[in-house]
C-alpha positions as protocol buffer text, in pm:
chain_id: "A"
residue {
  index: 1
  type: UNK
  ca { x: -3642 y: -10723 z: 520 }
}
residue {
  index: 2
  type: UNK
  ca { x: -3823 y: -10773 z: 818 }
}
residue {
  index: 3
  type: UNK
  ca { x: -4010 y: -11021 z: 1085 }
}
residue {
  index: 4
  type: UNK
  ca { x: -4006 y: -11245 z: 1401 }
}
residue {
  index: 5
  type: UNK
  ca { x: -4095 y: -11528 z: 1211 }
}
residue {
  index: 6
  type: UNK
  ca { x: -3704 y: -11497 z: 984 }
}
residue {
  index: 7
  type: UNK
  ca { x: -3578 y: -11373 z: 1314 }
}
residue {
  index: 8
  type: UNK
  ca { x: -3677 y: -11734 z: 1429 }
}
residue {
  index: 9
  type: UNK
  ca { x: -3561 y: -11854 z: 1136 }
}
residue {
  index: 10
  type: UNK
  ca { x: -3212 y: -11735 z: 1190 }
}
residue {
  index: 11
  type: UNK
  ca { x: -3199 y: -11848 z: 1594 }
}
residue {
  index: 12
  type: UNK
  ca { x: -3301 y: -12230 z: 1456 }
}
residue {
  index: 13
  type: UNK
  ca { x: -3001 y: -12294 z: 1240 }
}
residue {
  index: 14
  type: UNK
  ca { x: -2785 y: -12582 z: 1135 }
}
residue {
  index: 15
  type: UNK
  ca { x: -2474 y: -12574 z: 1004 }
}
residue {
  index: 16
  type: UNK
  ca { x: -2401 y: -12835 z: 738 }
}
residue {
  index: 17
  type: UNK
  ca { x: -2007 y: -12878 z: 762 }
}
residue {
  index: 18
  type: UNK
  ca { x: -1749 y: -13117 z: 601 }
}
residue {
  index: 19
  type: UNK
  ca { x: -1502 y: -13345 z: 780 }
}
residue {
  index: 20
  type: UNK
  ca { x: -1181 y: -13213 z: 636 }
}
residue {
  index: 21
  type: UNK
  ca { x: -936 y: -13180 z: 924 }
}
residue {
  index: 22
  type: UNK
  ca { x: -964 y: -12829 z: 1011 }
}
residue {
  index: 23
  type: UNK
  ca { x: -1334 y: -12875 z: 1042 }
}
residue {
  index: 24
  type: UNK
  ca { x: -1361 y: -12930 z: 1428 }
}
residue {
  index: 25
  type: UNK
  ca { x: -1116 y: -12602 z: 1504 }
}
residue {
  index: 26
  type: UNK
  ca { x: -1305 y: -12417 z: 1306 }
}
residue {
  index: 27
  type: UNK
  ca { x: -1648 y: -12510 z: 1489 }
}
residue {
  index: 28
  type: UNK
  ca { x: -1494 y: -12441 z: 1816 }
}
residue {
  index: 29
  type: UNK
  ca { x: -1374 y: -12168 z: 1720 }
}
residue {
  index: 30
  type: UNK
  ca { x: -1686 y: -11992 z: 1574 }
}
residue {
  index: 31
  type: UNK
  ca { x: -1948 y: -12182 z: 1630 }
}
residue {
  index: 32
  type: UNK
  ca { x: -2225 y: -12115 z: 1966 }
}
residue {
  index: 33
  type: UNK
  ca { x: -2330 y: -12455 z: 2155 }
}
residue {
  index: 34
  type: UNK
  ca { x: -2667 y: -12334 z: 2049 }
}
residue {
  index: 35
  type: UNK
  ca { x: -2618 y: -12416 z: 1711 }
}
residue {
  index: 36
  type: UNK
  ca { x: -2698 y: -12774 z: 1533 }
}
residue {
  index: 37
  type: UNK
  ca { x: -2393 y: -12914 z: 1322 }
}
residue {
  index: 38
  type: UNK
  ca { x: -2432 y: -13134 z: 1095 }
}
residue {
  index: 39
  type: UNK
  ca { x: -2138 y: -13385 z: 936 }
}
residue {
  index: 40
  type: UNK
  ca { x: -2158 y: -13467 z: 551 }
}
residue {
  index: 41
  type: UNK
  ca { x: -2059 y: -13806 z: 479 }
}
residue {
  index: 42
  type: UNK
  ca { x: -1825 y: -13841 z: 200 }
}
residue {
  index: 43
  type: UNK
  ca { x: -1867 y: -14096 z: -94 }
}
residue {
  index: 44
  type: UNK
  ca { x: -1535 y: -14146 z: -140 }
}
residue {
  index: 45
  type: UNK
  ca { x: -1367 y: -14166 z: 228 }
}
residue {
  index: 46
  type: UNK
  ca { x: -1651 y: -14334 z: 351 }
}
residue {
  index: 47
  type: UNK
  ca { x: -1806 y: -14341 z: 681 }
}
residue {
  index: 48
  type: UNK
  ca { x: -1502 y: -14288 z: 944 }
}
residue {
  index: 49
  type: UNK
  ca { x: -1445 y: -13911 z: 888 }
}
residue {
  index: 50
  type: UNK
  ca { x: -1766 y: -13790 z: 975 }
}
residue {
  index: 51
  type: UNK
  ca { x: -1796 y: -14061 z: 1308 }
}
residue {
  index: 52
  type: UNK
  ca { x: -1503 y: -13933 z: 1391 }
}
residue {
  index: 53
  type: UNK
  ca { x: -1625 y: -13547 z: 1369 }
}
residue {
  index: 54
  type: UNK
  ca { x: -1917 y: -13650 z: 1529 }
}
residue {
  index: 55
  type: UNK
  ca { x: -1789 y: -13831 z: 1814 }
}
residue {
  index: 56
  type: UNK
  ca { x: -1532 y: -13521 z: 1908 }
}
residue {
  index: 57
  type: UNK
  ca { x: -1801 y: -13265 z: 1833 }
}
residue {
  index: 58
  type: UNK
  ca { x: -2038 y: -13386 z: 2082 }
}
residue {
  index: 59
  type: UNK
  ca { x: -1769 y: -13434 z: 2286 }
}
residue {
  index: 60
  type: UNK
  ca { x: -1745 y: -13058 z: 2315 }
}
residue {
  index: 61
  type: UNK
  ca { x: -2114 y: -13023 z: 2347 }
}
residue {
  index: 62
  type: UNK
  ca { x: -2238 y: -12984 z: 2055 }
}
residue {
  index: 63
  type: UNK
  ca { x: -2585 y: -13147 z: 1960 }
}
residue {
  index: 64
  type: UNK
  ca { x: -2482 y: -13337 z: 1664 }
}
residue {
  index: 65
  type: UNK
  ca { x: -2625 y: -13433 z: 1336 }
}
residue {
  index: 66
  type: UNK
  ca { x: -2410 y: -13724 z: 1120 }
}
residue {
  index: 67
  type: UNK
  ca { x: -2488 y: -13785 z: 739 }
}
residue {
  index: 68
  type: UNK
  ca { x: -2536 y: -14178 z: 740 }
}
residue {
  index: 69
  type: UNK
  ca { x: -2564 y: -14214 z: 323 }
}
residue {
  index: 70
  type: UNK
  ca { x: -2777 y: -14582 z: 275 }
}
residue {
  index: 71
  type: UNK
  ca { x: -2512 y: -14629 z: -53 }
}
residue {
  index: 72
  type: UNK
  ca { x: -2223 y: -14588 z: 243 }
}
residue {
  index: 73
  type: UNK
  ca { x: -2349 y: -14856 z: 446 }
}
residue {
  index: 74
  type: UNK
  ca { x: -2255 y: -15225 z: 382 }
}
residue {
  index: 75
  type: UNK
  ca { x: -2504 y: -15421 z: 536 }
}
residue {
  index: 76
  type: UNK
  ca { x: -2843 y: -15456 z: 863 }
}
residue {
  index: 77
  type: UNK
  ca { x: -2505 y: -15565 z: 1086 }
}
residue {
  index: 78
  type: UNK
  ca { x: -2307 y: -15212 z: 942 }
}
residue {
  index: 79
  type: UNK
  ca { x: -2613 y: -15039 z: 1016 }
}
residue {
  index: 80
  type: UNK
  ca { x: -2593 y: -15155 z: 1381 }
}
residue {
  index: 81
  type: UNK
  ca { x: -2249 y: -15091 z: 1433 }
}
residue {
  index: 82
  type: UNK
  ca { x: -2336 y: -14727 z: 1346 }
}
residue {
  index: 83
  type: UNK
  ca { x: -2620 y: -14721 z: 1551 }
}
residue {
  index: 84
  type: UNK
  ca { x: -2464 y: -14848 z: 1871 }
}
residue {
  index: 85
  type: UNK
  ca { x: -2117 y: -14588 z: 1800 }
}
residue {
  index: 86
  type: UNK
  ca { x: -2341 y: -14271 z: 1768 }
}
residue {
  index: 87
  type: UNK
  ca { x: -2573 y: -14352 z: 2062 }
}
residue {
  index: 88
  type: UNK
  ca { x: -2282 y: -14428 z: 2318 }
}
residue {
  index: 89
  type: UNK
  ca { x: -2185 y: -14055 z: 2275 }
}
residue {
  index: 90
  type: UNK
  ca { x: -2506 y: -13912 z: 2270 }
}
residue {
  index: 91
  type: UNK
  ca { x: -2598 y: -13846 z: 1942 }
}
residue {
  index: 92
  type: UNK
  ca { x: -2944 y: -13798 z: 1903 }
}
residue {
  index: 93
  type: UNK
  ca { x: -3020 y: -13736 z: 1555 }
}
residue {
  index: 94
  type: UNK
  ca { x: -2918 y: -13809 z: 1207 }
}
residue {
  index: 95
  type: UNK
  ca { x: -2995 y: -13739 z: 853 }
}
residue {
  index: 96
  type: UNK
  ca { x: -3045 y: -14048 z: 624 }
}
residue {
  index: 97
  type: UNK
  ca { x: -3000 y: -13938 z: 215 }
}
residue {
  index: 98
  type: UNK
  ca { x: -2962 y: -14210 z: -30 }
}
residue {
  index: 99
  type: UNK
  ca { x: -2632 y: -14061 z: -84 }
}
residue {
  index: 100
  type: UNK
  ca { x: -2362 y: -14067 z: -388 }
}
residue {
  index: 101
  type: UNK
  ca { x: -2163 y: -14414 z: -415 }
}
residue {
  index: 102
  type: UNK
  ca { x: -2171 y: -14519 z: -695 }
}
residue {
  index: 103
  type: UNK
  ca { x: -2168 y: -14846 z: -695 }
}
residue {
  index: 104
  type: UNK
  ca { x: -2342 y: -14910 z: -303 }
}
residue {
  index: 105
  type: UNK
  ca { x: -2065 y: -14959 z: -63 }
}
residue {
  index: 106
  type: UNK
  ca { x: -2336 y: -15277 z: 14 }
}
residue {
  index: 107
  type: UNK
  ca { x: -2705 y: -15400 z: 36 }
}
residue {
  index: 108
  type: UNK
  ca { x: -2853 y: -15022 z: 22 }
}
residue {
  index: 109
  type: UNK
  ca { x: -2925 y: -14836 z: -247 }
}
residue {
  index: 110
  type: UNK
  ca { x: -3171 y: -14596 z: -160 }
}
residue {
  index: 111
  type: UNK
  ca { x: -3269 y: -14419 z: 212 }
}
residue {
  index: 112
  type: UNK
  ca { x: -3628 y: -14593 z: 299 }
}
residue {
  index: 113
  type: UNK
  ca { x: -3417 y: -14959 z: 351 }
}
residue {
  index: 114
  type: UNK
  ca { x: -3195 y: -14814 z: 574 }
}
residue {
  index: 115
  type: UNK
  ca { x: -3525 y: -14575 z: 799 }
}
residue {
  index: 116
  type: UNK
  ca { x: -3680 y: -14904 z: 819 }
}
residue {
  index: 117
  type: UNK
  ca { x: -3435 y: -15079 z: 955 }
}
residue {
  index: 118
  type: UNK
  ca { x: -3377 y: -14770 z: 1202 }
}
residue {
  index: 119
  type: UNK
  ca { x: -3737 y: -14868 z: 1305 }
}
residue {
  index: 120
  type: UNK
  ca { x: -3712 y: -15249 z: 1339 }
}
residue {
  index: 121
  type: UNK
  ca { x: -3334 y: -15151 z: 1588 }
}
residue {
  index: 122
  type: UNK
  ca { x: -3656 y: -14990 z: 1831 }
}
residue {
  index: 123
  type: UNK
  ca { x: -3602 y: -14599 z: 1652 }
}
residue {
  index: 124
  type: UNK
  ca { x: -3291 y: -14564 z: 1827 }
}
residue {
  index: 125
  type: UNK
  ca { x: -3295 y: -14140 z: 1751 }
}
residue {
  index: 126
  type: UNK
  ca { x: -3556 y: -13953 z: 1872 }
}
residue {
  index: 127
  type: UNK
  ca { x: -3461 y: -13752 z: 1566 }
}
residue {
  index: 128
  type: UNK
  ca { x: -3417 y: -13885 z: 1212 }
}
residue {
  index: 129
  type: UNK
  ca { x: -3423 y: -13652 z: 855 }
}
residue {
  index: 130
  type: UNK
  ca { x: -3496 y: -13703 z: 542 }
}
residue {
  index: 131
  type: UNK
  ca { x: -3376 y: -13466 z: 217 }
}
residue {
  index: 132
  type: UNK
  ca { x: -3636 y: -13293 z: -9 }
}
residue {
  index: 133
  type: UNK
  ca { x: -3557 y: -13137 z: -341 }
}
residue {
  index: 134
  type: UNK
  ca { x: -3713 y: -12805 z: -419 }
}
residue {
  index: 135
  type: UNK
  ca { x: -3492 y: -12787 z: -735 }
}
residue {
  index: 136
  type: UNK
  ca { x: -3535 y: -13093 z: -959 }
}
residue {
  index: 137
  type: UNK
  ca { x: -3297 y: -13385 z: -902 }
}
residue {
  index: 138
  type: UNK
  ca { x: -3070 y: -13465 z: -1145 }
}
residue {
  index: 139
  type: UNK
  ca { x: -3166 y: -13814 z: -1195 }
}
residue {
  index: 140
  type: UNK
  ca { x: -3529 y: -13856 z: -1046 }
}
residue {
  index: 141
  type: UNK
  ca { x: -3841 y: -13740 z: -1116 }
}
residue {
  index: 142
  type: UNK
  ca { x: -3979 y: -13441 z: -899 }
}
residue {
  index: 143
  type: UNK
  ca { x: -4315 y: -13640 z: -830 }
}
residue {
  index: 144
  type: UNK
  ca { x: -4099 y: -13953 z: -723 }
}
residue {
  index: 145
  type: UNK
  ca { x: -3904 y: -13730 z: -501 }
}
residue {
  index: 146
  type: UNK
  ca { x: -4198 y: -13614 z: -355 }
}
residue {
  index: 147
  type: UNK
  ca { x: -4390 y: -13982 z: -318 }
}
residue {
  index: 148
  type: UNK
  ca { x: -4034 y: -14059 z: -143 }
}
residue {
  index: 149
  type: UNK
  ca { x: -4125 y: -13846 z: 142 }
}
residue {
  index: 150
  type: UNK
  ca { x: -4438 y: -14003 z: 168 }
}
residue {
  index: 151
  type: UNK
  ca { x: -4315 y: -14332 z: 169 }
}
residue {
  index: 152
  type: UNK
  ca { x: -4061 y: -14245 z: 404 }
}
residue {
  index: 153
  type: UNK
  ca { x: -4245 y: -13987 z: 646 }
}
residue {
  index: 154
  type: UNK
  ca { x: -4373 y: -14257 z: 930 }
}
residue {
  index: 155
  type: UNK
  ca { x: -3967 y: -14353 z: 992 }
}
residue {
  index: 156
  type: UNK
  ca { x: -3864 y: -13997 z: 974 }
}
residue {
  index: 157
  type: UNK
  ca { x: -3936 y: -13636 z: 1193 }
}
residue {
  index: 158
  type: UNK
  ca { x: -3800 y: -13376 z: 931 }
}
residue {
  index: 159
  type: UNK
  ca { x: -3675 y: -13303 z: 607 }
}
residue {
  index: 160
  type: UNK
  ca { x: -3404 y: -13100 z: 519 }
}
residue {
  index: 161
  type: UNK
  ca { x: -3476 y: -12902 z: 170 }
}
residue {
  index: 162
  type: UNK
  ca { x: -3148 y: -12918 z: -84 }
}
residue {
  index: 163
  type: UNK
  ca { x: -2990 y: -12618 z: -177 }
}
residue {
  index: 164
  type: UNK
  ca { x: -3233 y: -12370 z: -390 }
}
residue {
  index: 165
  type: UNK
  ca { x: -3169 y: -12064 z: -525 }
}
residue {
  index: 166
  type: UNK
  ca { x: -3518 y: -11926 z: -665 }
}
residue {
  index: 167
  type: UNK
  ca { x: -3746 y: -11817 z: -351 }
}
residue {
  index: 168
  type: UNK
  ca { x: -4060 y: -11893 z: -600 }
}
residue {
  index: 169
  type: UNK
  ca { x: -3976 y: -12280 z: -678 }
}
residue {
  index: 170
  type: UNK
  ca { x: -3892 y: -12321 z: -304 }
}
residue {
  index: 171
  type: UNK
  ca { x: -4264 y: -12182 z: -216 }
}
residue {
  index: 172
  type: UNK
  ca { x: -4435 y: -12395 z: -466 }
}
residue {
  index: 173
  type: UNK
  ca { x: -4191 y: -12705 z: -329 }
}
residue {
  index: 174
  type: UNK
  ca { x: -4359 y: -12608 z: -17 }
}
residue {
  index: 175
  type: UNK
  ca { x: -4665 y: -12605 z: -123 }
}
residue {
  index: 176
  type: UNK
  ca { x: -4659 y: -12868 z: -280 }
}
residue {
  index: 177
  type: UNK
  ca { x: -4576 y: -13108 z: -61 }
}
residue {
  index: 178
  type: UNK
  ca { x: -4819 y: -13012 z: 199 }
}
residue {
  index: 179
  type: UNK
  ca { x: -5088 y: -13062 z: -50 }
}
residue {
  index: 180
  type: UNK
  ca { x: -4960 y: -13387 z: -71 }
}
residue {
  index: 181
  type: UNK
  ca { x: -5022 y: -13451 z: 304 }
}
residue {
  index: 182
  type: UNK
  ca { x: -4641 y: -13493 z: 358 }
}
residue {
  index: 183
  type: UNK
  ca { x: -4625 y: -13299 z: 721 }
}
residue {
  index: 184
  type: UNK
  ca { x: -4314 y: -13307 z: 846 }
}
residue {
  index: 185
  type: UNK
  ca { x: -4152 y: -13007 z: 937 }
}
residue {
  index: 186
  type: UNK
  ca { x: -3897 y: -12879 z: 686 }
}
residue {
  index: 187
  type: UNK
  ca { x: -3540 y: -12725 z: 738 }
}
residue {
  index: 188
  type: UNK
  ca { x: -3497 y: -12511 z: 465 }
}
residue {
  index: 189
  type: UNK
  ca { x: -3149 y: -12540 z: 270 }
}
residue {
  index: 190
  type: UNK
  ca { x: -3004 y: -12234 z: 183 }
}
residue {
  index: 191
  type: UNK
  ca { x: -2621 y: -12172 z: 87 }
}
residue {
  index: 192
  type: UNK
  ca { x: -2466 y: -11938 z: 348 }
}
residue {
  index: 193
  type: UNK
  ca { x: -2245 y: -11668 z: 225 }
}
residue {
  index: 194
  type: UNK
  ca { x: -2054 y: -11866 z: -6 }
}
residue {
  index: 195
  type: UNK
  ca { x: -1722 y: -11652 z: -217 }
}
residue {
  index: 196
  type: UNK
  ca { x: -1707 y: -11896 z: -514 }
}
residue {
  index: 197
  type: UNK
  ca { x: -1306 y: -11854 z: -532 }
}
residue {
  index: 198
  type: UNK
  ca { x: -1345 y: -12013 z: -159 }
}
residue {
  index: 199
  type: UNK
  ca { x: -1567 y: -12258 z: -282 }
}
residue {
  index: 200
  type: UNK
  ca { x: -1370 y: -12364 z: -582 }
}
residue {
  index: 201
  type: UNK
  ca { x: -1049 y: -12433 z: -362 }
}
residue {
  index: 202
  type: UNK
  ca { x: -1284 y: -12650 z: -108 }
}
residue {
  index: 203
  type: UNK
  ca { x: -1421 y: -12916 z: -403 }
}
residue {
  index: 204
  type: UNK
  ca { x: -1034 y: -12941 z: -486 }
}
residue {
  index: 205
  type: UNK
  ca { x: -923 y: -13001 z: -101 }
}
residue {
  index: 206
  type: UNK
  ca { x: -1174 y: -13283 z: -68 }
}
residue {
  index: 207
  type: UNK
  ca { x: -1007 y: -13528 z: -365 }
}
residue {
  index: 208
  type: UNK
  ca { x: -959 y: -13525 z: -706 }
}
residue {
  index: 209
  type: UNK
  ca { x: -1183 y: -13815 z: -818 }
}
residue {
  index: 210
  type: UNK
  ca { x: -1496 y: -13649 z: -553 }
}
residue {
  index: 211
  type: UNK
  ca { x: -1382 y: -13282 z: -625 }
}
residue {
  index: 212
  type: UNK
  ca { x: -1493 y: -13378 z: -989 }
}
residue {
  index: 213
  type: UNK
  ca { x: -1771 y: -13550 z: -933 }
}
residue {
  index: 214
  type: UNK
  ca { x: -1866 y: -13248 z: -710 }
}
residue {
  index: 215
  type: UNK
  ca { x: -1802 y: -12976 z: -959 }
}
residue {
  index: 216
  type: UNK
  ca { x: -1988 y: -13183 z: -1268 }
}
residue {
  index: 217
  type: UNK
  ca { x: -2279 y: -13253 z: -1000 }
}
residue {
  index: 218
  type: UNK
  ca { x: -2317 y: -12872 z: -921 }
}
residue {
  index: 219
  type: UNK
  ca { x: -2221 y: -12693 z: -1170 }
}
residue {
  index: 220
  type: UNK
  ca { x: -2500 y: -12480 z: -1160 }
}
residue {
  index: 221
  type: UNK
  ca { x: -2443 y: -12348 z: -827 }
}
residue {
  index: 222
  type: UNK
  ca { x: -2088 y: -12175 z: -946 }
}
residue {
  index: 223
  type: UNK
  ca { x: -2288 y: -11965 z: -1188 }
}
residue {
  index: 224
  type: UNK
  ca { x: -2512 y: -11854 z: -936 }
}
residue {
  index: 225
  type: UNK
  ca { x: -2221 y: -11726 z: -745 }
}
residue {
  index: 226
  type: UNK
  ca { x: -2015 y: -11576 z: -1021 }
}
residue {
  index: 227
  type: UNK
  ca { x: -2352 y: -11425 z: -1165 }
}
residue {
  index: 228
  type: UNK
  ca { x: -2334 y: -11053 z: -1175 }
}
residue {
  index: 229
  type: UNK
  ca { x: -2413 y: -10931 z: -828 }
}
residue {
  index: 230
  type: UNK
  ca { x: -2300 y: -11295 z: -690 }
}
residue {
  index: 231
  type: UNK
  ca { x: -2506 y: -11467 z: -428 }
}
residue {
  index: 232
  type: UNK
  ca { x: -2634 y: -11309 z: -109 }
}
residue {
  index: 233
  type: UNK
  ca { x: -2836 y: -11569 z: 147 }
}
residue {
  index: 234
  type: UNK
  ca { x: -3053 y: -11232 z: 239 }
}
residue {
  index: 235
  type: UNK
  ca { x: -3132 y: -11155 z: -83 }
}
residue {
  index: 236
  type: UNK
  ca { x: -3276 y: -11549 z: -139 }
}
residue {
  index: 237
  type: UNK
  ca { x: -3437 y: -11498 z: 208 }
}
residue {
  index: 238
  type: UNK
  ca { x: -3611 y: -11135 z: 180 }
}
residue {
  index: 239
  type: UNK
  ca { x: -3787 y: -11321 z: -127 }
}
residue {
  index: 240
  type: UNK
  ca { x: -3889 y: -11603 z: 6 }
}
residue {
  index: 241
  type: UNK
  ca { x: -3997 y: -11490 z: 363 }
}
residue {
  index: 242
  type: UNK
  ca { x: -4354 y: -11515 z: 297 }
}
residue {
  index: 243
  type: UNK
  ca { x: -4367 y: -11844 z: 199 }
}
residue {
  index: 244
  type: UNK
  ca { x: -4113 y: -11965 z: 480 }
}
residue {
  index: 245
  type: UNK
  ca { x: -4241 y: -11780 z: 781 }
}
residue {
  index: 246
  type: UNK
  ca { x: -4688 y: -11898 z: 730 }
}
residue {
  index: 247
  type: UNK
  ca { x: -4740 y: -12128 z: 973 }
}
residue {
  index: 248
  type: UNK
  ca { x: -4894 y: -12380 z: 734 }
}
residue {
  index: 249
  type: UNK
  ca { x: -4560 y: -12369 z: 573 }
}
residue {
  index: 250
  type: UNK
  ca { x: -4385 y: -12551 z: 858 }
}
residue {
  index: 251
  type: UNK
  ca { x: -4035 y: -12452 z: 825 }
}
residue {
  index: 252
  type: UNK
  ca { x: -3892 y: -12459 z: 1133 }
}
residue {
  index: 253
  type: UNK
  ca { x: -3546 y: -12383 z: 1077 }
}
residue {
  index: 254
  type: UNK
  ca { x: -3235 y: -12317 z: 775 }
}
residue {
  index: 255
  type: UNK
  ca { x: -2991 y: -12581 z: 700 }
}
residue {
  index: 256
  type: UNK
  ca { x: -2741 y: -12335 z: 609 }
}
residue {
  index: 257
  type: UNK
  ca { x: -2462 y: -12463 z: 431 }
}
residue {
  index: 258
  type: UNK
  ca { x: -2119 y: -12365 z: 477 }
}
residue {
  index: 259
  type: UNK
  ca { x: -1877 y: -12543 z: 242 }
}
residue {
  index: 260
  type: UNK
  ca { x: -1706 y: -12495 z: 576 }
}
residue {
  index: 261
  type: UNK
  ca { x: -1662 y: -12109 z: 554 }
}
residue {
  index: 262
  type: UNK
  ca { x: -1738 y: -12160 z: 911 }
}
residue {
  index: 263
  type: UNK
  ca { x: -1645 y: -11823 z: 1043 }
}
residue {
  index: 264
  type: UNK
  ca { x: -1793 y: -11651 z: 730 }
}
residue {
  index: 265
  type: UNK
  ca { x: -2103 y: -11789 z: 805 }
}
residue {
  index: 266
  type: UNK
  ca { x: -2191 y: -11718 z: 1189 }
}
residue {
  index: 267
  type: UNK
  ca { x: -2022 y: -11369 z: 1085 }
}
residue {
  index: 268
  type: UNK
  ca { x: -2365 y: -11330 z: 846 }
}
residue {
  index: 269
  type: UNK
  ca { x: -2583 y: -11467 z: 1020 }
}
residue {
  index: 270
  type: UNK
  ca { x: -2518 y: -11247 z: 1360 }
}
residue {
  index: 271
  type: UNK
  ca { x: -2461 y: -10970 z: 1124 }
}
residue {
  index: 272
  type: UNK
  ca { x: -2841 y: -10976 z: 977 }
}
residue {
  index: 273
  type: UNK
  ca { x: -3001 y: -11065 z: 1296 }
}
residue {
  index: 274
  type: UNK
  ca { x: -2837 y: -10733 z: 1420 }
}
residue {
  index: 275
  type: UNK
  ca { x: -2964 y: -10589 z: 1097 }
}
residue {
  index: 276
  type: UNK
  ca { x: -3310 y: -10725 z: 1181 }
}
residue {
  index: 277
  type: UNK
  ca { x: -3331 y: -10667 z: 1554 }
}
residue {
  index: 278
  type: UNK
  ca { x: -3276 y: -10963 z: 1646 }
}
């Protein structure tokens, strides 16, 4: 495996994390200031958690990056609330999905509502992301995920890619997309070095009721990692390099996530940039 350009990669990471309550010992503990963290927001505990994370992690000085689902927030005045909480400790940045509630928490049921009304507050974040699905959604159509980001792309500065396991749908996702004139540069998602045991006892930490929703949601992610050989991130990474790393791609980063295996995953990562000279 082999270039500057996955080098780069690797030095531009995010680490998606959940607010459970060893989360923030577990980012101080292993995680460099360098790195972007990023707070899921969770459909059934709501908002709170991951403000809370937030708040303490920038505290520390970490540059930031809260979930803020649209189905999580209740109404324009909600949306405010938010806006004026994250910005009085510095956040900079955060990711806007449609997210999970089921039913809406309030007025929102889908992301562009919520981008638009980050642009009528005066864009409050110089940074603001929106999610892209290499791998089909479950419940909408892969051109009406991609018109999304079209739709969405003038209230927005990235997207992050959802998790993908086949290198060749992820280029063609890329592709894509670009030939669609959406430009905004991409994180790619990309599961970090995930032992399924570890990741079976995480969806039953976070709730019963979510932990099943969770496991019915992605069930095809626990047969990649039992699969014979489980899942290695390099592996996923060695194919796909090509198509990541040409500059018309613009991928400027992975969104690496780490169903919190926190230390497992800066372990890897430092691990292959060693491996790669990096």
């Amino acid at each position: 495996m082999a270039t500057t350009g996955l080098r780069a990669l690797l030095r531009t990471v995010r680490y998606e994390v959940l607010p459970a309550k060893a989360t923030e010992d577990k980012v101080l503990a292993h995680v460099p200031r360098d790195v972007v963290v990023t707070v899921t927001a969770s459909p059934v505990k709501g908002l709170e958690p991951t403000l809370g994370l937030a708040t303490r992690l920038a505290a520390h000085g970490y540059r930031v990056v809260p979930h803020v689902p649209a189905r999580l927030l209740r109404d324009d005045g909600h949306l405010k609330e938010v806006v004026d909480r994250l910005r009085e400790v510095g956040v900079d940045d955060v990711f806007v999905p449609a997210g999970d509630a089921d039913p809406p928490a309030g007025v929102y049921a889908g992301a562009l509502p919520v981008l638009r009304g980050l642009s009528e507050l005066g864009r409050p974040f110089a940074h603001v992301g929106i999610t892209g699905y290499p791998e089909s959604h479950p419940l909408i159509h892969d051109d009406i995920t991609v018109q999304a980001m079209w739709d969405k792309r003038e209230h927005a500065t990235y997207i992050v890619s959802n998790l993908c396991f086949d290198s060749r749908l992820l280029g063609e996702w890329i592709t894509r997309i670009r030939r669609r004139d959406v430009t905004l540069p991409v994180h790619v998602g990309v599961a970090g070095p995930v032992q399924r045991a570890k990741l079976l006892a995480m969806a039953t930490k976070i709730g019963v009721g979510e932990s099943t929703r969770f496991l019915t949601k992605h069930a095809s992610w626990f047969m990649r990692f039992a699969a014979p050989g489980g899942y290695a991130p390099e592996r996923l990474l060695a194919r796909a390099e090509a198509a990541l790393t040409v500059p018309s791609a613009g991928v400027v980063g992975l969104h690496l996530f780490t169903f919190n295996q926190i230390a497992e995953t800066e372990r890897w990562r430092r691990a292959l940039l060693d491996r790669l000279g990096g």
